[in-house]
C-alpha positions as CSV (number, residue, x, y, z in Angstrom):
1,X,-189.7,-159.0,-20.4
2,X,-190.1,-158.4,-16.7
3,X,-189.2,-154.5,-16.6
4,X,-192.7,-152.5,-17.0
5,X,-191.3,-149.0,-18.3
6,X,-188.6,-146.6,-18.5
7,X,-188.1,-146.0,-14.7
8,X,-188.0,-149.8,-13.8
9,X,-185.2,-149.7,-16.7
10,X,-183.6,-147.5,-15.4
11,X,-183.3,-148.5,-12.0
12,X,-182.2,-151.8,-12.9
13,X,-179.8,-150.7,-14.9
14,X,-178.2,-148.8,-12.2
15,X,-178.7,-151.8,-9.9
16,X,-176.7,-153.8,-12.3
17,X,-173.6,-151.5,-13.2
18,X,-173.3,-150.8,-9.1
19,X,-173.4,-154.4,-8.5
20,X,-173.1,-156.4,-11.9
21,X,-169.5,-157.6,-10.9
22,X,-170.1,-159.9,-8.2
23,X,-169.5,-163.8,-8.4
24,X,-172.1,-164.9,-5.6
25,X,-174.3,-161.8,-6.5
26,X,-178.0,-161.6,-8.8
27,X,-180.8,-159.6,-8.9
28,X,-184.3,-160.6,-9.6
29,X,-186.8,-158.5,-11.7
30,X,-190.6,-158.9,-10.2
31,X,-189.7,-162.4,-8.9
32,X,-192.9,-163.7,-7.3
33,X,-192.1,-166.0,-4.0
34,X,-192.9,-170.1,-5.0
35,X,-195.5,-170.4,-2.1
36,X,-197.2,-166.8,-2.0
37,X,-198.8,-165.6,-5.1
38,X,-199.0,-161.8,-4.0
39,X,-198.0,-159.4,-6.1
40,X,-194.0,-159.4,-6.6
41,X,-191.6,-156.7,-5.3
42,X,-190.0,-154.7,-8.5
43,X,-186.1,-155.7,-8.1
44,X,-184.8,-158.0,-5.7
45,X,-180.8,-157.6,-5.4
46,X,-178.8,-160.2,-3.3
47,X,-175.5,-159.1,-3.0
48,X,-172.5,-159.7,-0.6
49,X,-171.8,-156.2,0.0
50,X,-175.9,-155.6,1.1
51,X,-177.6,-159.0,2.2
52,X,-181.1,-158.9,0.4
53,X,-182.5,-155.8,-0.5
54,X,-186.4,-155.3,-1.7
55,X,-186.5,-151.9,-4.3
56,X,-189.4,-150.8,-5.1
57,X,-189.7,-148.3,-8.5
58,X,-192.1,-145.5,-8.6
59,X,-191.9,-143.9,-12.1
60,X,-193.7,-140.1,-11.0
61,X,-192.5,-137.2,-12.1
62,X,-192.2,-134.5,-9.5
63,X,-195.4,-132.8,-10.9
64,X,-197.3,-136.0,-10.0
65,X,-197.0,-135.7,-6.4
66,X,-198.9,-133.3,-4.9
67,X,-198.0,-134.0,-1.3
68,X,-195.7,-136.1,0.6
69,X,-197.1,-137.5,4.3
70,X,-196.7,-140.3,7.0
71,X,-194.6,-142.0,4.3
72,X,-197.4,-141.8,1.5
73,X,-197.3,-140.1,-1.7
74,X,-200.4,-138.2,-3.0
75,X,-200.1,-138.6,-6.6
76,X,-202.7,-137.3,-8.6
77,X,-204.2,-140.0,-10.8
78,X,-206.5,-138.3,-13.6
79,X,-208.5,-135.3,-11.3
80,X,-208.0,-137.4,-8.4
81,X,-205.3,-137.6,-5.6
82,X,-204.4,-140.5,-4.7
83,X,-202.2,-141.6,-1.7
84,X,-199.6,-144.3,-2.4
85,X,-197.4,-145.8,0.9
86,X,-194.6,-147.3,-1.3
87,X,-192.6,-147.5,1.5
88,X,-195.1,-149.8,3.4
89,X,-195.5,-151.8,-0.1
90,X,-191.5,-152.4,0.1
91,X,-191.1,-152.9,3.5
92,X,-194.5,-155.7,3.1
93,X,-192.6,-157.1,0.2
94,X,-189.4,-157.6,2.2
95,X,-191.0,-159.1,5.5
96,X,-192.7,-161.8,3.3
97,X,-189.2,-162.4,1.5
98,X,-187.4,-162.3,4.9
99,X,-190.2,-165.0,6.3
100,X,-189.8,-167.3,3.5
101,X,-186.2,-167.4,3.7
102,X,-186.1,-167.6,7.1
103,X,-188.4,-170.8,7.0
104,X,-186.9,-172.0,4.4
105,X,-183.7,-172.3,6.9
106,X,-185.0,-174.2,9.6
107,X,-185.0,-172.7,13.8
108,X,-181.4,-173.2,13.9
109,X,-180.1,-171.1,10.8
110,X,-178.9,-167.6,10.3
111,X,-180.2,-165.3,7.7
112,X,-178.8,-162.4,5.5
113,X,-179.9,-158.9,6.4
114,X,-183.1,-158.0,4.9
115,X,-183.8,-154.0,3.6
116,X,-186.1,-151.7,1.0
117,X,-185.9,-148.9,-0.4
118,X,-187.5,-146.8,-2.7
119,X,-186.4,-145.2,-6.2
120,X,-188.3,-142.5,-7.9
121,X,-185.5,-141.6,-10.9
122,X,-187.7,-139.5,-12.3
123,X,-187.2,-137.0,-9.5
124,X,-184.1,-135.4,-9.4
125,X,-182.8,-134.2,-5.9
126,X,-182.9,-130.3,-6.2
127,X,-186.5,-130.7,-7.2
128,X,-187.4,-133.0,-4.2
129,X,-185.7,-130.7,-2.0
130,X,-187.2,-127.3,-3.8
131,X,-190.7,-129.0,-2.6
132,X,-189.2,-129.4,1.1
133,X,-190.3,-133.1,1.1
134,X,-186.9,-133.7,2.3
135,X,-188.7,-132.3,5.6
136,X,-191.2,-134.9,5.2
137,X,-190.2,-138.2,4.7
138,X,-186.5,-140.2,5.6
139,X,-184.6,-139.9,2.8
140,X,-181.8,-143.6,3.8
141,X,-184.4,-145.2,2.2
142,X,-185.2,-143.3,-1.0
143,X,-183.3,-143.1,-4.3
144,X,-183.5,-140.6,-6.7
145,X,-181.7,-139.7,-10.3
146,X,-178.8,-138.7,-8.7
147,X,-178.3,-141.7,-6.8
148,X,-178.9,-144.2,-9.6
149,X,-177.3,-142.5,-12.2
150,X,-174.0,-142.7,-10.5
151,X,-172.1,-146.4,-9.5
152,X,-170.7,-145.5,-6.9
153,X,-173.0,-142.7,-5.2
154,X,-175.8,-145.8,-5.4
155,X,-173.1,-148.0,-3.8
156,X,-172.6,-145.4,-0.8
157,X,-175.9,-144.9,-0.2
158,X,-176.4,-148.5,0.0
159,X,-174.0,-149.6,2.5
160,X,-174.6,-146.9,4.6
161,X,-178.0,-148.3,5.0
162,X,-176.6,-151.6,5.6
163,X,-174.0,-150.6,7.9
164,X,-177.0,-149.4,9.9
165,X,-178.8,-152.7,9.9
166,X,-175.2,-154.4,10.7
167,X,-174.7,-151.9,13.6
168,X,-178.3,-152.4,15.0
169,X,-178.5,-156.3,14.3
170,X,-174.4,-156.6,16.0
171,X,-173.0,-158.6,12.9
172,X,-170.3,-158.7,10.8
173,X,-171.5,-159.6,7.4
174,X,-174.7,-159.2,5.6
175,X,-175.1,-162.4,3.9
176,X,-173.5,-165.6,4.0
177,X,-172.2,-167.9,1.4
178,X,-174.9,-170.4,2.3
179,X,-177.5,-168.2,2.3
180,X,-177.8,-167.1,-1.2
181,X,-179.2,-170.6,-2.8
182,X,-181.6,-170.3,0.4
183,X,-182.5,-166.9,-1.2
184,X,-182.9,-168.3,-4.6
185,X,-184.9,-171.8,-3.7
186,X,-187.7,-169.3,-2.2
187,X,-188.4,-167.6,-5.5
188,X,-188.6,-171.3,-7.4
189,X,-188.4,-170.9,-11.1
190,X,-188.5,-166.7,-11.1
191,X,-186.0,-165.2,-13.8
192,X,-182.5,-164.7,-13.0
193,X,-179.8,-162.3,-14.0
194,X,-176.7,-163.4,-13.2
């Protein structure tokens, strides 16, 4: 009921055959946090292998954008162009999940590793790079067809952004058994898939 079209559908569904199999893993789809009624993130997926990690679906077509820059997409939007940061929005989402987690935990607690990215699977990757925006904008955070429509490729691409985040935050593992009812008890009654 939560998915919103086709390329929310299909992102999910990528989301769950790369990381469907875990016991103490589950995604959320547009869970809104209990105590902030902003709007939600698109998939939320809390998994052993990548701590907690905000995506954010974009459903343009390559056509749509007319320009990539400073992390924006202009998309045109009837005879206007528009410029949309979905980046920012994913990286917004993720802070406020982070914070609520984090206070959720008391001063004294650890937290998982928090990340975003963003998935336009409408795009395929030739025709991102045919429009050199692979010049214009860091591709560890973005996913396209390729990488969704492929387990494992979307598994790689994945950890190496959390081996990143590992590296840079010096720790072992992103999450923590404990942690993961922490993660839930933020988002209150929001719909689960296991």
């Amino acid at each position: 009921e939560d998915v919103k079209n086709e390329s929310h559908a299909d992102t999910l569904t990528a989301v769950l055959k790369a990381y469907g199999g875990a016991r103490l893993g589950f995604v959320y789809v547009e869970p809104y946090l209990a105590k902030k009624a902003i709007r939600p993130n698109d998939i939320l997926l809390c998994h052993p292998d990548v701590g907690v990690l905000v995506i954010e679906v974009k459903g343009h077509g390559i056509d749509d954008i007319v320009r990539v820059a400073a992390g924006s997409l202009f998309v045109k939007v009837g005879g206007n162009t528009t410029p949309k940061n979905a980046f920012k929005q994913a990286e917004t989402t993720m802070f406020d999940v982070r914070t609520a987690v984090e206070r959720a935990g008391g001063p004294r607690s650890t937290s998982p590793i928090f990340d975003f990215v963003v998935a336009l699977p409408r795009i395929s990757e030739h025709e991102w790079n045919a429009k050199r925006y692979d010049q214009c904008l860091d591709r560890s955070r973005l996913l396209l067809r390729e990488d969704l429509s492929d387990a494992h490729r979307l598994r790689l691409r994945l950890e190496e952004l959390t081996k990143g985040e590992l590296a840079r935050l010096r720790r072992l593992t992103p999450i923590e058994a404990e942690h993961f009812d922490r993660v839930k008890s933020v988002f209150g009654d929001s719909a689960v898939i296991n």
